[in-house]
C-alpha positions in Angstrom: -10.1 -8.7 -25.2 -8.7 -11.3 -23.0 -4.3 -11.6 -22.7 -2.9 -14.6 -22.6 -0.2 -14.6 -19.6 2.5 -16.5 -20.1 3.5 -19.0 -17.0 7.2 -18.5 -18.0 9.1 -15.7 -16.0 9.4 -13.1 -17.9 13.2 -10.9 -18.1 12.8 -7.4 -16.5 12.0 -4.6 -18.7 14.8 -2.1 -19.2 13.1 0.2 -17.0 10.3 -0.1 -15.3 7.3 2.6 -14.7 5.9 2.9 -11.2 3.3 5.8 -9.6 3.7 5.7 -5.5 0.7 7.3 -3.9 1.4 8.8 -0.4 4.9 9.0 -1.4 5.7 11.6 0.3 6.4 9.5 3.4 6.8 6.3 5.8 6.2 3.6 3.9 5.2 5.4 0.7 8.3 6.8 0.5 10.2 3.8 1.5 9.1 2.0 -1.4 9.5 4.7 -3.8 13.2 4.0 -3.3 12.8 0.3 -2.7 11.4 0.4 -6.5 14.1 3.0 -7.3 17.2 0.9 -6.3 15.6 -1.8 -8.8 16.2 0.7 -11.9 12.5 2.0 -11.9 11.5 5.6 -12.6 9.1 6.6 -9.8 6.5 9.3 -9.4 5.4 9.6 -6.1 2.1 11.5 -5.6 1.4 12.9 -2.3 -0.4 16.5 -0.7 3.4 16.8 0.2 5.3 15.1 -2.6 9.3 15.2 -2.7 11.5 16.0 -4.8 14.4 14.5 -6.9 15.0 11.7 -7.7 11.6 11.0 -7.9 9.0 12.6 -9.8 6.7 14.3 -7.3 3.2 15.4 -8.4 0.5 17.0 -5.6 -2.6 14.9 -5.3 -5.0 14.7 -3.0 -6.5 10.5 -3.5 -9.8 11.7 -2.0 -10.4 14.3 -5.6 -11.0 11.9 -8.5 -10.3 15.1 -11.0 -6.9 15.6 -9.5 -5.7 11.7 -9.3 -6.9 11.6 -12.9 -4.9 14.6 -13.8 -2.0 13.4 -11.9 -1.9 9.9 -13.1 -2.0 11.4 -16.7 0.9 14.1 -15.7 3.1 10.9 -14.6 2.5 8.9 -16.9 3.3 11.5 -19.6 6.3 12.3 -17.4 7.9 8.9 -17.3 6.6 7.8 -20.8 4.3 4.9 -20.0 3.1 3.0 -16.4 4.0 -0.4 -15.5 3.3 -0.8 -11.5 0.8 1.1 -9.0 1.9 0.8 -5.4 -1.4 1.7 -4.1 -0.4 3.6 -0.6 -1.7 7.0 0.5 -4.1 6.6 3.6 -5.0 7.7 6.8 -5.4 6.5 11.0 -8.3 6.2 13.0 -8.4 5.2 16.7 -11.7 4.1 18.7 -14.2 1.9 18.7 -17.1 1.6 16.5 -19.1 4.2 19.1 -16.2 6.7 18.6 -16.1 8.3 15.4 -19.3 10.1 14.1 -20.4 9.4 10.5 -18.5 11.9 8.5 -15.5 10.6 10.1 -16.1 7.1 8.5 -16.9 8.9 5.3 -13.5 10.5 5.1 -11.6 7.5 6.2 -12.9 5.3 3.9 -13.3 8.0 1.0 -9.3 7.8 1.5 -8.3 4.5 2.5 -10.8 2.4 -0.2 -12.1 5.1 -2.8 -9.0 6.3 -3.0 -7.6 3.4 -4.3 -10.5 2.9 -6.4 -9.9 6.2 -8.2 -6.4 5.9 -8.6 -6.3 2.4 -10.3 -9.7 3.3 -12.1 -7.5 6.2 -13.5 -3.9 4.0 -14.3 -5.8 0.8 -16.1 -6.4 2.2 -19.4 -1.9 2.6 -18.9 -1.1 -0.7 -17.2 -3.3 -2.5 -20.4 -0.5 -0.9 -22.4 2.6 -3.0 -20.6 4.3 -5.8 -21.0 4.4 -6.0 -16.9 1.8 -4.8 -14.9 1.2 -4.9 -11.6 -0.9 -3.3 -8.9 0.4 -3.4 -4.9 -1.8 -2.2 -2.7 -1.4 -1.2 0.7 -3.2 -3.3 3.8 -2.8 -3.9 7.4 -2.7 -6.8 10.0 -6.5 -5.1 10.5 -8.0 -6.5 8.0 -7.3 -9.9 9.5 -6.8 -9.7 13.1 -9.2 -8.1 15.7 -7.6 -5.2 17.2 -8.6 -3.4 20.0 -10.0 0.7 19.2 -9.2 0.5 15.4 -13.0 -0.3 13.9 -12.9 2.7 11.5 -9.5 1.7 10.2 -9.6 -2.1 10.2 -12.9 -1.7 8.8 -11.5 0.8 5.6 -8.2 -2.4 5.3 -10.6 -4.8 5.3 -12.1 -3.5 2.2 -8.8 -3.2 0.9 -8.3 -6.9 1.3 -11.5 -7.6 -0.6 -10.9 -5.1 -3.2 -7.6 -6.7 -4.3 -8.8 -9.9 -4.8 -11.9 -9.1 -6.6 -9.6 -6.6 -8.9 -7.0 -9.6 -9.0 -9.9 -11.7 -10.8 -10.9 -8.9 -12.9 -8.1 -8.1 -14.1 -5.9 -11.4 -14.1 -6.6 -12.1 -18.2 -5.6 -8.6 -19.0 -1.9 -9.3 -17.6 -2.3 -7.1 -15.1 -1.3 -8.6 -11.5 -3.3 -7.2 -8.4 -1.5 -8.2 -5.1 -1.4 -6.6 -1.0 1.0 -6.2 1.8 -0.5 -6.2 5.4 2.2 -4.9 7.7 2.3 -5.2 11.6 2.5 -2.1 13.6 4.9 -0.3 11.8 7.2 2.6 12.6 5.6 5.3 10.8 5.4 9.0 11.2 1.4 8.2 12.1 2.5 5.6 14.6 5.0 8.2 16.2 2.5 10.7 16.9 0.0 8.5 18.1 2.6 7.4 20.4 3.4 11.0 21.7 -0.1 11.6 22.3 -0.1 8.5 24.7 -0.5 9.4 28.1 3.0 7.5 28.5 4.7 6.8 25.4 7.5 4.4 26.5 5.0 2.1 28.1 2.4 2.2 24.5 5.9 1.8 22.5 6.6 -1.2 24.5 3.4 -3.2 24.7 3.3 -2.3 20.8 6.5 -4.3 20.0 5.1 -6.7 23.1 1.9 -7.5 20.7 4.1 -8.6 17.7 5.7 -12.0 18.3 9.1 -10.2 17.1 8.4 -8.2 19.8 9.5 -4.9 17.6 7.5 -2.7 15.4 8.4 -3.6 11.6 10.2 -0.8 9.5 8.6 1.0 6.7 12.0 -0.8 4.8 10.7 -3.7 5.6 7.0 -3.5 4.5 9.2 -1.5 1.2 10.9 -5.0 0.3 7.4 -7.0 0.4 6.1 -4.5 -2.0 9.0 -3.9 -4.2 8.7 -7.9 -4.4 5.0 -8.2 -5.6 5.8 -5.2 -8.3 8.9 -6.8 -9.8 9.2 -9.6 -12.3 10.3 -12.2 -10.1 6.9 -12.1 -8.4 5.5 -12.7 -12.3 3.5 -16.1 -11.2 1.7 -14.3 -7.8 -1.4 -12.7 -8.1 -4.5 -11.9 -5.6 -1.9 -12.9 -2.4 -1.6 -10.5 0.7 1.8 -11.0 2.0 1.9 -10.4 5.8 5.1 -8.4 6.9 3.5 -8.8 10.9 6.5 -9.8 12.5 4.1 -13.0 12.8 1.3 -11.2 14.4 -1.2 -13.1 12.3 0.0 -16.7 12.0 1.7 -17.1 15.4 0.4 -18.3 18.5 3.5 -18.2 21.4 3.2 -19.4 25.2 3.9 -16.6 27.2 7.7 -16.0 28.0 9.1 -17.4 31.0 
């Protein structure tokens, strides 16, 4: 049965529900207390959740049994869902000759099936609220061709696609399916692939050199975006992917004198 949504912004619940996947860090965990300093209860599931004040349940996104069972446990635990923040994933480096096929199988069974299986698993919940929203984490790879990152940009590309075909899907229910793409952003998986450069100063620098900010964006930053698209004020925005690139997609600049 089809919900009519109402165009008028709706007041914020009391307190809202939210699940963080790959909450256990960098971004993840960035938005889990983005969404907490907004009054929402947070259960962050992660192969390495933390601890208090968020509710932190081991999952591993690639298991469908165990998100199932872990979307269930927080639900139960913070008595009802209202927002998704679809996060947990994982880095690949090389071009598309690089990485053999199971390598593309795990990637992807993370990156896109894992997002699959966890909103496949919160819907039935998010039906049930009064705000629901889904965010899902993307990348500036899914729009912009970047050099050695097939495996990945292929995997955020697929996220891109996903959340507008789920954004269609699921727009009459009520339920609100949106992305952020960050920039290079400085992550724990950023910081090691950095130390494994032959010199890490010099990738550091032409990292922030590639983004017209010339800095790598914070995972506080990409936190705000998606602490935006789960909260009320974001009530009219649905099927968008909000670019926090430090205006590495939209911006062409002339070369600094």
């Amino acid at each position: 049965m089809e919900r009519l949504v109402s165009t008028a912004r709706r007041e914020e619940p009391v307190s809202l529900k939210a699940i963080v996947t790959g909450g256990g860090s960098g971004i993840g965990l960035a938005a889990a207390h983005a969404l907490l300093a907004r009054g929402m209860s947070v259960a962050c599931l992660d192969l390495n959740p933390p601890g208090e004040p968020f509710i932190g349940i081991k999952a591993d996104v690639s298991d469908d049994v165990q998100v199932r069972a872990a979307v269930a446990e927080a639900v139960d635990r913070l008595g009802g869902l209202d927002v998704v923040v679809n996060n947990a994933g994982i880095g690949a480096a090389g071009t598309v000759e690089d990485n053999p096929d199971d390598e593309w199988r795990r990637v992807l069974d993370v990156n896109v099936l894992g997002m699959v299986r966890v909103a496949r698993a919160a819907l039935p919940y998010l039906r049930r609220s009064e705000h629901a929203a889904i965010v899902n984490t993307c990348s500036i790879a899914a729009t912009a061709g970047l050099p050695d990152r097939a495996l990945y940009s292929a995997s955020k590309g697929a996220v891109l696609s996903l959340t507008l075909a789920m954004a269609a899907d699921h727009v009459r229910e009520g339920i609100r399916v949106n992305c952020v793409n960050p920039g290079t952003a400085d992550t724990p998986w950023v910081g090691r692939l950095l130390d494994a450069a032959a010199d890490p100063e010099a990738e550091r620098a032409a990292l922030n050199a590639r983004q017209p900010m010339g800095r790598l964006v914070s995972a506080e930053e990409v936190a705000a975006a998606i602490a935006f698209l789960a909260g009320p004020e974001s009530g009219a925005t649905t099927g968008t992917a909000l670019a926090v690139d430090g205006g590495m997609q939209g911006l062409r600049l002339r070369p600094a004198t």
